[in-house]
N, C-alpha and C positions, 0 to 999 in steps of 0.2 A: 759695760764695755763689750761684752760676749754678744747680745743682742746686737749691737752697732755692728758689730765685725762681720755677724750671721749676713746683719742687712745689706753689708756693702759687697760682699763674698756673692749672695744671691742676685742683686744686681749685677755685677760684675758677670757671673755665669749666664744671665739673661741678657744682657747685651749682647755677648760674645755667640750666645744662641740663634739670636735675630739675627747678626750678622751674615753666619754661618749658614742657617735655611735663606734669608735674600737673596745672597750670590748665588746659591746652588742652582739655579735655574736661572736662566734668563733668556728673555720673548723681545724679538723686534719685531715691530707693525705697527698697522695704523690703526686704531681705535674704532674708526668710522667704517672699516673694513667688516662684513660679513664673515670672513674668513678668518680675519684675524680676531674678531669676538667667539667666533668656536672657542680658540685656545684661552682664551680670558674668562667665560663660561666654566669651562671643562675643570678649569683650573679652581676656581670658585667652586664650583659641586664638589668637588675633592679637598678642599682645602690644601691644596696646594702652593706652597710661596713661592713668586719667580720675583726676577728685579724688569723690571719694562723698558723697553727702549725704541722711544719713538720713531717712525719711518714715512717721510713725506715724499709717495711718490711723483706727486706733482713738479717737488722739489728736486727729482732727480738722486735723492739720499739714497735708492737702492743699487745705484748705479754709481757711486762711490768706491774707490778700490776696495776701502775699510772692511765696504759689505760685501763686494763680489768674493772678497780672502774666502767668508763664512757661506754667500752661495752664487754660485757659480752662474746660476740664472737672472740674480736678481729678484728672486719673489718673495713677498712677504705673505703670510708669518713665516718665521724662522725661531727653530728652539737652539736655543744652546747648554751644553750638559756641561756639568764644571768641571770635565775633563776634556773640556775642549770640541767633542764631534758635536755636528750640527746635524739639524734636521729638519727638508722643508715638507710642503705640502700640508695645508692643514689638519686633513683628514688622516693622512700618515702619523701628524703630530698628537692627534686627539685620542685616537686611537695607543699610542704608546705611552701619554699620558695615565689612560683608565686600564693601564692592562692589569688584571689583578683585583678590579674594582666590582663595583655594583654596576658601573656602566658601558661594561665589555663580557660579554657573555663567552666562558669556556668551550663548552658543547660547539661541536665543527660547526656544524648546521646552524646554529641561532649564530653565529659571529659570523660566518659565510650572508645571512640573512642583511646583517646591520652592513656587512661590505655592498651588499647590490644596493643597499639605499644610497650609500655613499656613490658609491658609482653614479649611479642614477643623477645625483645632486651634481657631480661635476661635467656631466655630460647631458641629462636632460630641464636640468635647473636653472644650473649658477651661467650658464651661456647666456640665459634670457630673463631673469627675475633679476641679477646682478648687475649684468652689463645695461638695462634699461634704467635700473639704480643710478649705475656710476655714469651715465649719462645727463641724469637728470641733476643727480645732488651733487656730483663731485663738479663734473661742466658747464652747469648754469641750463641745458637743455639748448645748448646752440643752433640753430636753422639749419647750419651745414649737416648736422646727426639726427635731425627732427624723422627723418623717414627711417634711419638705422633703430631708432627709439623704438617708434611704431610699430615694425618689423617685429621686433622682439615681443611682442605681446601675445600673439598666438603662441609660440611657443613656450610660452609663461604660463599662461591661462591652460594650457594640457598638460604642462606637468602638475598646477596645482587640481587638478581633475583628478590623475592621478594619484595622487596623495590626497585629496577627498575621499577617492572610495575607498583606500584603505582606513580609513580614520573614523568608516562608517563600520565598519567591525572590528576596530582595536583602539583601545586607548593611546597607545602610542604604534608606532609605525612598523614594529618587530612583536608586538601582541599585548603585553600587558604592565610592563616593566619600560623606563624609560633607557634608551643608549644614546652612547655617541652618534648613531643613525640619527636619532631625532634631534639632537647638538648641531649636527650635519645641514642637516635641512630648517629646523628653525630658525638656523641664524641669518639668512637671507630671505627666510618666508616671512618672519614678524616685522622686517622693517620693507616689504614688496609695496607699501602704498607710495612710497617713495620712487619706484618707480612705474607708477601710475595705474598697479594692480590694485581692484577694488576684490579686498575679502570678506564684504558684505553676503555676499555668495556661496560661501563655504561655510555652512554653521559645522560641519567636523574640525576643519582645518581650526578655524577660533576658536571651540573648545580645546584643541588640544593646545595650542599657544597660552591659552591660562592654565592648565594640567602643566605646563610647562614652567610657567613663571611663579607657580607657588610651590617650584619646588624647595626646599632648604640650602639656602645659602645661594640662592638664585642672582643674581649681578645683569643688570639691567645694560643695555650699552650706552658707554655714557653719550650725553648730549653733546654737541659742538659748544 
């Protein structure tokens, strides 16, 4: 009887466990989202548990009262702490996920380091490797967006320059240790064929995207 009681007792507290860590976190976004696979990554390297909660903005879901309560703008991802505050902006998000980690460096300087990559990504990247993306894969590549598509390529093509030559002296993009920096920027650099970036060209960038996906506990983004 004592074994049986053990069993159901231990079950019973392992339920009540898994519960307890699912809700404690919880992620709106779109899967297919660059930005919102940071936080699905980040969360996976950490082992982290949230509960997910899908957001189509094709469909207008982020523009729902529900979600404006949680952000104000509309943008996805969105983290939610289970006391309620929210927090957008990916990199914002990724970043206070790993605070504490192996994947946010202390020391001012090396965390000042991983912020100008981020920078970098939201302003010389995700403009043009992303938006040429979500052009192509999300809109079908329409004749009316064929020249904005286009457009976007130079500007794609120099920042991944960029991040070549650093990649020819570091294994990852802050020296030798992987961050949120490169969470930052892979997650729009490995899926860039997509929108019409050829990284046949960059043998640093494609070594570091395998350097990247054999890391432990690495979560691939899922497929449509």
């Amino acid at each position: 009887m004592s074994y049986i009681s053990n069993y159901r007792t231990n079950a019973l507290l392992y339920i009540a466990f898994f519960i307890i860590k699912e809700f404690k976190l919880k992620v709106y976004g779109d899967s297919q989202s660059g930005n919102c696979y940071k936080v699905q990554l980040t969360c996976a390297l950490l082992n982290i548990e949230y509960q997910w909660f899908p957001i189509n903005i094709l469909k207008d879901d982020n523009k729902k009262a529900s979600f404006l309560n949680k952000s104000n703008n509309g943008k996805i991802p969105l983290l939610e702490l289970d006391d309620g505050r929210c927090l957008v902006e990916s990199n914002a998000i990724i970043n206070y996920l790993a605070h504490g980690s192996y994947l946010l460096p202390n020391d001012v300087f090396a965390l000042a380091k991983v912020q100008q990559w981020q920078f970098f990504e939201q302003y010389s990247h995700e403009p043009y490797i992303a938006v040429a993306r979500f052009i192509s894969k999300y809109l079908g590549l329409p004749e009316n967006r064929r020249a904005e598509y286009e457009s976007k390529h130079l500007g794609g093509y120099k920042a991944l320059k960029v991040m070549e030559q650093q990649l020819q002296k570091s294994d990852y993009l802050t020296g030798d240790k992987i961050t949120t920096a490169d969470i930052a920027l892979f997650a729009y650099t490995h899926v860039a064929d997509e929108g019409g970036f050829d990284l046949s060209q960059f043998s640093a960038i494609s070594h570091w995207l395998e350097r990247i996906k054999m890391q432990d506990n690495y979560l691939p983004m899922p497929l449509l």
